[in-house]
N, C-alpha and C positions, 0 to 999 in steps of 0.2 A: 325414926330413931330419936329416943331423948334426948339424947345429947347435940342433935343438931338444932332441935327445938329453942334446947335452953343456951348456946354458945353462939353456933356458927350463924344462925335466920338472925339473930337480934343484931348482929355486927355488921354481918350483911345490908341488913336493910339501912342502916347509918346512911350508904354511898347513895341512896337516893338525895340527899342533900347534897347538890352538886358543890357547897363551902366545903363540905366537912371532904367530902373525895377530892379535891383542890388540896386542902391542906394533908390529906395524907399521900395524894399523887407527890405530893412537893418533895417530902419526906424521901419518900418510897426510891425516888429519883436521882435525891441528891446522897444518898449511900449508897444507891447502884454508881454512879460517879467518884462518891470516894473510894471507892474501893476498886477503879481501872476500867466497868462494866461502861459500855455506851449502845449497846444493844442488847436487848429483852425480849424473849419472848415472854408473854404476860396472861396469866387468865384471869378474866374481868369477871366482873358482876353482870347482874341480866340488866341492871340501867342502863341507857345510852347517857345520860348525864355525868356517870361515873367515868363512865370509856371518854366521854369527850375531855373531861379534869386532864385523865391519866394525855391524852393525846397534847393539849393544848400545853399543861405543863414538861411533857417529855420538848416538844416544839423550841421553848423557851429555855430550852440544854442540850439544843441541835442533836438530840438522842435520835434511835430506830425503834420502835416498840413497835411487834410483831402482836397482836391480839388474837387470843383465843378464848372462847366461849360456847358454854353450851345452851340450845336454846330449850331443851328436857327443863323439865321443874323433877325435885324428887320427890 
């Protein structure tokens, strides 16, 4: 599909930079927290670098992050 070519793969593949998945874990985190949330269920990217961001910063906001992933490519 084109549109996942040109949108969803190129933002995707960002979270291989485990800085750049750190600072949007950060983010991602601290609005699930403004807003009352302290447990997530979450679907990751196929990095393990991203999933560790998302872990290590949930850690450091005594959060629950539940992960779900698919290991299918499409």
């Amino acid at each position: 599909m084109e549109w996942l070519d040109k949108y969803t793969f190129p933002v995707e593949g960002k979270f291989q930079d485990k800085n750049y998945a750190q600072k949007i874990a950060s983010f991602f985190l601290d609005q699930l927290l403004q807003n009352g949330t302290t447990t997530a269920l979450v679907l990751t990217t196929v990095y393990p670098q991203s999933v560790d961001a998302l872990f290590e910063e949930a850690e450091l906001r005594n959060m629950r992050i539940i992960k779900c992933f698919s290991q299918s490519k499409i």
